[in-house]
C-alpha positions as CSV (number, residue, x, y, z in Angstrom):
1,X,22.9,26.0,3.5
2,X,21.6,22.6,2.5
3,X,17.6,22.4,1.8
4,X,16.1,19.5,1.9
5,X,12.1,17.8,2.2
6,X,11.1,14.8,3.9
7,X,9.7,12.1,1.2
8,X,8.8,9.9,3.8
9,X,8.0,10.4,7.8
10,X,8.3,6.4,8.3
11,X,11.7,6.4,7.3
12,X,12.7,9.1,9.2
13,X,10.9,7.3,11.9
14,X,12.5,4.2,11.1
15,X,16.2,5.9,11.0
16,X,15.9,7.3,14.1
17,X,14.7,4.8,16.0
18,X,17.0,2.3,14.9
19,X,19.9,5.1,15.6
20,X,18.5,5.3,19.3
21,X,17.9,1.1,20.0
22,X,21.6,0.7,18.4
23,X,23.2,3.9,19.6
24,X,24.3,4.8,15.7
25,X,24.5,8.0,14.2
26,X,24.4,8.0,10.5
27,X,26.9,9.6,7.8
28,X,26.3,11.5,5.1
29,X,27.5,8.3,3.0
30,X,25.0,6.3,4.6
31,X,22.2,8.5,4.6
32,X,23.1,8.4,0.7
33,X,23.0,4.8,0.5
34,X,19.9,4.3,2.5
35,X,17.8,6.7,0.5
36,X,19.0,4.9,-3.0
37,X,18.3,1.5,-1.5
38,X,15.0,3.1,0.0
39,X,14.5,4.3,-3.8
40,X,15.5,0.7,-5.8
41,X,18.8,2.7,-7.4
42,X,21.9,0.7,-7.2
43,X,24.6,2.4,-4.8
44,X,27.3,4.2,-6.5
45,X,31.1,2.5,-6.3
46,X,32.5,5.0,-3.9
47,X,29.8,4.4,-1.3
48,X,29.8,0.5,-1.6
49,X,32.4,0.1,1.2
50,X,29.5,1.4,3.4
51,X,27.1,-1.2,2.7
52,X,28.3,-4.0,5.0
53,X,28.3,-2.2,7.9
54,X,24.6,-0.9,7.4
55,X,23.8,-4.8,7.1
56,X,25.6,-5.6,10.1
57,X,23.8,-2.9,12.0
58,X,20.0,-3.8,10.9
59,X,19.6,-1.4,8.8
60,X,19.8,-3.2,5.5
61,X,19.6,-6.3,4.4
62,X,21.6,-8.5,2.0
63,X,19.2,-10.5,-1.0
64,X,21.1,-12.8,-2.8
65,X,24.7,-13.1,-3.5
66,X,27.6,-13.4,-6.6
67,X,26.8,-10.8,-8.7
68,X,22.9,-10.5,-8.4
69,X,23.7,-9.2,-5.0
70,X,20.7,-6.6,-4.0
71,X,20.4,-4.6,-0.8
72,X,16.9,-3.9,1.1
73,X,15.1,-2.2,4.2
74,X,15.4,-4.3,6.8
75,X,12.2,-5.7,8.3
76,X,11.9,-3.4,11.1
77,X,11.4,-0.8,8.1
78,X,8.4,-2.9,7.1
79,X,7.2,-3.2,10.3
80,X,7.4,0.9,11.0
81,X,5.3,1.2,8.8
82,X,2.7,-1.6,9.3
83,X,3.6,-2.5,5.6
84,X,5.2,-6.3,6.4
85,X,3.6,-7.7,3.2
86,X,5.9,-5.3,0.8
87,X,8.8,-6.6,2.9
88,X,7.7,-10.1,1.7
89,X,7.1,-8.8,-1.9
90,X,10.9,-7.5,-1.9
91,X,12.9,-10.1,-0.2
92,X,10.8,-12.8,-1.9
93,X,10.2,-16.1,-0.5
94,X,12.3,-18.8,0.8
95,X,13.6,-21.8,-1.2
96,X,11.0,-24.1,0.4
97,X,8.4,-22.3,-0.4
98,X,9.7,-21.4,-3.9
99,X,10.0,-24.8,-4.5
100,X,6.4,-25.7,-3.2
101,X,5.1,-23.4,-5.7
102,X,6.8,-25.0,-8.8
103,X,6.2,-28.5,-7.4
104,X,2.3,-27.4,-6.9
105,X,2.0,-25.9,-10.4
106,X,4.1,-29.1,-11.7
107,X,1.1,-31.0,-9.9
108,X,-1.4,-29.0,-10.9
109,X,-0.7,-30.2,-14.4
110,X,0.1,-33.7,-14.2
111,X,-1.6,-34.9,-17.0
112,X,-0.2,-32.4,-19.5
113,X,3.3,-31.5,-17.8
114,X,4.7,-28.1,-17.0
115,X,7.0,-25.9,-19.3
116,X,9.7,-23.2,-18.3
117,X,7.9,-20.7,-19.5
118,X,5.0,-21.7,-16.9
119,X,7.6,-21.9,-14.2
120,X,8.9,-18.2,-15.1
121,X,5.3,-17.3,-14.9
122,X,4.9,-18.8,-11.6
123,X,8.3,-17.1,-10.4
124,X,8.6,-14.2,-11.9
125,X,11.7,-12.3,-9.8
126,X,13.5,-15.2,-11.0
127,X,15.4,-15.9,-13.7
128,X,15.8,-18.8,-16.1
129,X,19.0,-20.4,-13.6
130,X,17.3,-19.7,-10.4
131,X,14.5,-21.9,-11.6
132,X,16.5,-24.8,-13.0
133,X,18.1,-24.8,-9.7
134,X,15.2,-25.4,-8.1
135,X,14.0,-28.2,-10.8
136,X,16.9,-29.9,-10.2
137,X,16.6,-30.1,-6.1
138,X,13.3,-31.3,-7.0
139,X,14.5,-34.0,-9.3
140,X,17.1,-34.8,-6.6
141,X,14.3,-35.1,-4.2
142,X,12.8,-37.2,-6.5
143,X,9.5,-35.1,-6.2
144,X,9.5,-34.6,-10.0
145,X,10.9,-35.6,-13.7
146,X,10.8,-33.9,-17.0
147,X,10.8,-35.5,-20.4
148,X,12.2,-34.5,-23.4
149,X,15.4,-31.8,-23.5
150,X,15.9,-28.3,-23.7
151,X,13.0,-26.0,-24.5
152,X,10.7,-29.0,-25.1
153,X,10.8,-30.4,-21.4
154,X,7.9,-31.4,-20.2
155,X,8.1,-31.9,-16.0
156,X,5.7,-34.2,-13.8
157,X,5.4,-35.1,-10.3
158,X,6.9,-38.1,-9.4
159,X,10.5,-39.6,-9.6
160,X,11.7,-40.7,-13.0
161,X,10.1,-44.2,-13.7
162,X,12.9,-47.0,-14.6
163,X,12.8,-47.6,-18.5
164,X,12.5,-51.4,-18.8
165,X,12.7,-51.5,-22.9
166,X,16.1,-51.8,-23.1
């Protein structure tokens, strides 16, 4: 006999109405998954092979990809349970509005410039890479500039202003 207690009514909720609008019925294996993704664990190797088709059905959704790939609720979740701001917490923002924030803080500080360690303040479910991504669409964009290298980078609104010393 298998015992078992209910740690949350919404997600029961949320399982069974998304079993009934997509006529699923869910296996043991995904009823596994769903409650570690439910729980932020990472899903164990033998039920990975599960994953996709819990994305393709609605249930879960896919953040990232590569290597930092992370699975969570899908927005109807959220929306079960009249919670849509954590959905927005845990999928994060777009790239746009990523981006707006750096090139706001970057503006913010014209006079003085703006450090990484600022930006990883600003972004903090990113890392390092993710950032510098970012700075360098906005360089591209020709929205902002840096000075100096490395650790020492200083960045400011504006594209890079020709130097006419030479």
């Amino acid at each position: 006999m298998l015992q078992g207690q209910v740690q949350d009514p919404a997600f029961v909720l949320f399982l069974e109405k998304i079993g009934q609008e997509f006529q699923l019925s869910f296996s043991t294996q995904d009823l596994l998954i769903l409650d570690r993704v439910h729980r932020g664990l990472p899903v164990d190797d033998p039920l990975k092979a599960r994953l996709s088709c819990l994305v393709e059905s609605g249930v879960l959704e896919r953040m990232s990809r590569g290597q930092g790939v992370r699975y969570i609720l899908s927005r109807r979740y959220y929306a079960v349970m009249v919670r849509k701001g954590v959905y927005t917490g845990k999928a994060g923002l777009d790239r746009e509005t990523n981006k707006s924030l750096l090139l706001k803080h970057v503006n913010e500080n014209k006079s003085v410039g703006s450090v990484m360690k600022e930006f990883l303040d600003v972004l903090p479910n990113h890392s390092r890479g993710q950032i510098q991504v970012f700075l360098r669409e906005l360089v591209r964009d020709g929205r902002i500039h840096s000075h100096g290298l490395t650790r020492a980078a200083r960045w400011f609104p504006g594209a890079q202003k020709p130097n006419c010393n030479r």
